[in-house]
N, C-alpha and C positions, 0 to 999 in steps of 0.2 A: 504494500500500500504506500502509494506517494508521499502522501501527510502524513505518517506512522508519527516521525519524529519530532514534528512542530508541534503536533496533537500532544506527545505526550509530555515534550517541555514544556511545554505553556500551561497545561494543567498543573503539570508538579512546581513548577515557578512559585505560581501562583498560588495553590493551597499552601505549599511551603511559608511563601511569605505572611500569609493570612495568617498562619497558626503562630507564626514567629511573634507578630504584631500583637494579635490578641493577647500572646504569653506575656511582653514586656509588660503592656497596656493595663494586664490584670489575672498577674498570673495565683496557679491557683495554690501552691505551696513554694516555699523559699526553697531556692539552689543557695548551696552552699560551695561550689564549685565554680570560680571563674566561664564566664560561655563564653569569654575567647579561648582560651585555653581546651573546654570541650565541643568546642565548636569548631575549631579551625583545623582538628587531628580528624573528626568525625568527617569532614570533605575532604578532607586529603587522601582518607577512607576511602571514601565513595569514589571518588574519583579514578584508584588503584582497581575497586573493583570493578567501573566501569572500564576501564581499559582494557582490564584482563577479559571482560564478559566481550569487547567487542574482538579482541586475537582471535579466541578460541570458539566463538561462536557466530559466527557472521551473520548468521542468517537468521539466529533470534526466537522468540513465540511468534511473532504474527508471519516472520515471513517461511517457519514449519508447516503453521497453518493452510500457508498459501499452497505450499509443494504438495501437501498430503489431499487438498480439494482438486489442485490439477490431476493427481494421476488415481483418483476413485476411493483412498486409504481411511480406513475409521469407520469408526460404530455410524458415524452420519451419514455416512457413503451410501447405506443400506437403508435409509429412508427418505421422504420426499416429503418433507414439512415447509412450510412456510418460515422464510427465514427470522422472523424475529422470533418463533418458537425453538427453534435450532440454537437461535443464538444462548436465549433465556438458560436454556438448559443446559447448554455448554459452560455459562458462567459460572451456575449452580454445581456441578461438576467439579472445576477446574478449583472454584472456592474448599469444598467438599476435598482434592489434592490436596488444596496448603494445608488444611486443617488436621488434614491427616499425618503430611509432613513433620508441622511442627510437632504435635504428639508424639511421632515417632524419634524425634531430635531432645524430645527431653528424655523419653525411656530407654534411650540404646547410650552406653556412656560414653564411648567416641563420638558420637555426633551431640551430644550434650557438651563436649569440651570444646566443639567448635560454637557452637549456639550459645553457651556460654558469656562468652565478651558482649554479646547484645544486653545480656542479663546483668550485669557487672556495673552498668552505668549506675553511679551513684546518685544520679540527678534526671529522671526521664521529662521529656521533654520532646516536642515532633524530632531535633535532628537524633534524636534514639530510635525513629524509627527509617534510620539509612544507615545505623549503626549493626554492619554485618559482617562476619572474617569472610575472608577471600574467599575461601573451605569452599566453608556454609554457601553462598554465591553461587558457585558452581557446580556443586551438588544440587542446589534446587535448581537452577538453570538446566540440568540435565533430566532431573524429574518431571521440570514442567513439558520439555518437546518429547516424553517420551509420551505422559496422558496426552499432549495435544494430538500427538501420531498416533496413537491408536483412538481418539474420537477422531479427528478429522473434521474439525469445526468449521462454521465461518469463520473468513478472518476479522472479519469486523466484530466478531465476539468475544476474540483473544485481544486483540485491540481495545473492546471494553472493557475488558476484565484486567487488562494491566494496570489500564488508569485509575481504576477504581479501587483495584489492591495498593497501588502506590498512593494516592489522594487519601483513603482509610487507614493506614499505616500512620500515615502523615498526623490527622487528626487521632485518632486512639491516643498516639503516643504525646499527645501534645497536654504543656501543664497548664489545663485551663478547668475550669468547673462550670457545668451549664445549670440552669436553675432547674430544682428538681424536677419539677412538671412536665418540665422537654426531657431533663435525664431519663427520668421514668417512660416519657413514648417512645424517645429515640431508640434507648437499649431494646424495644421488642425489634425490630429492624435493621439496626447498626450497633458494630462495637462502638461503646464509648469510651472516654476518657478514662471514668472513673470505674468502667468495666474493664478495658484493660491496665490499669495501673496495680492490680490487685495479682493480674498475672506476672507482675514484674516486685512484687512483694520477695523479701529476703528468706521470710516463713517457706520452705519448699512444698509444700500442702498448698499455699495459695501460688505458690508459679506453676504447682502442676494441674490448673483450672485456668478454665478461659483463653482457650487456644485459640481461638475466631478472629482474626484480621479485619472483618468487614462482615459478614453477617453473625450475628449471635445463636442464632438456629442451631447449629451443629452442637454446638456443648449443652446445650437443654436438652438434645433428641439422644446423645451419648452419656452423659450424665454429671459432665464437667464442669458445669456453669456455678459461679459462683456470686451471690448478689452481690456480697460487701467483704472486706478485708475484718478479722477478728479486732485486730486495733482504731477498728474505723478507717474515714479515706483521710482525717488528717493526720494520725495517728503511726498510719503501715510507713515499716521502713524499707526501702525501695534501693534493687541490689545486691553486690556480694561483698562483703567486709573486707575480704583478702586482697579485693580488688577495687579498693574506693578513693585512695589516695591521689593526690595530683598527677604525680608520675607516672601511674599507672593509666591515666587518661593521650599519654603520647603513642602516638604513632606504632612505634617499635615497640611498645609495650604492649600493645594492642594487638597487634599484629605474632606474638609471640607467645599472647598467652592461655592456648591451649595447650600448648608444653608443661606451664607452669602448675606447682603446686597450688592449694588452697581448699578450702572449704568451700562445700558448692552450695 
């Protein structure tokens, strides 16, 4: 797709900045942590791993999508639905993957040691939700063209379902608090804030609930879901101890510390 790219800069730009703004403007718990200091390591992040994602992967989710509709490939190849019902279902699906993924990234301990450093942020906040190891990155980058190769989607359904898992990541992780009445409608619909801030709780009982990136569904129909943190949402403390110190928010640090020891 021509506009893949602009489509998904200008979104993630933009939610980025929106969640950034709201967080300075009225954010919802005190950082205690410099955000230059974990702000400027966390894109330097992204950035590595966008490079790495574009050497070894060129061609991406949507443009999988695309090869696997030209040559007949996936579970959609075998029906004749109207595309925005194709599509619907595809998203539902591919959400259904992460959701699966990450579960599986906290139960297996090698890939908890790389999913790990995401958990580690001692201050979450939206850029905690671009905060990934390399690993991690390219293990899900390979899980996701393997579901998309065997559905065989539109590609304008992978295209929406990127934007949507990166704009939801975005927001979830962002330190803002909405008033409860919207808390209460949003979360039947969408992860919230204060729904995922509990999966990034230091308590392991609360980071092993609320796996859901973008819809909440999954962990109510599996059993995962979790309303509130035991210490309340001002209360939970948010992170891994071994790993909360300044130094540990650099680059190399970051980058290294699935080698390292600690308490998880």
């Amino acid at each position: 797709m021509v506009n893949e790219a602009p489509i998904r800069l200008t979104v993630f730009l933009t939610v980025l900045a929106g969640m950034m703004v709201w967080e300075l403007a009225a954010p919802h718990r005190r950082q205690d942590l410099p955000r230059l200091l974990r702000w400027s390591n966390t894109f330097a992040l992204v950035a590595l791993d966008a490079a790495l994602i574009r050497v070894l992967f060129p061609v991406a989710a949507v443009g999988m999508a695309v090869w696997a509709q030209e040559r007949g490939l996936g579970l959609f190849a075998l029906v004749d639905w109207p595309v925005w019902a194709e599509a619907l279902l595809a998203i539902l699906i591919l959400d259904l993957a992460i959701w699966t993924q990450h579960l599986v990234f906290h139960a297996v301990p090698w890939l908890w040691r790389l999913h790990r450093m995401h958990h580690a942020d001692p201050c979450v906040d939206a850029v905690t939700g671009l905060r990934f190891h390399p690993a991690e990155i390219v293990l899900s980058m390979l899980i996701k063209l393997v579901v998309i190769a065997l559905l065989g989607p539109p590609a304008v359904a992978v295209l929406l379902f990127e934007v949507v898992l990166n704009a939801s990541s975005l927001f979830n992780h962002a330190n803002i608090r909405l008033p409860a009445r919207v808390e209460r409608l949003t979360r039947l619909v969408l992860v919230t804030p204060d729904m995922h801030r509990i999966h990034h709780s230091a308590l392991r009982a609360e980071t092993d609930s609320n796996y859901g990136f973008t819809v909440p569904w999954w962990d109510r129909i599996f059993g995962t879901y979790r309303a509130a943190p035991v210490a309340g949402q001002d209360g939970v403390v948010t992170g891994i101890g071994a790993f909360a110190s300044p130094r540990d928010q650099w680059l190399d640090r970051l980058l290294l510390q699935p080698l390292r020891r600690g308490k998880d």
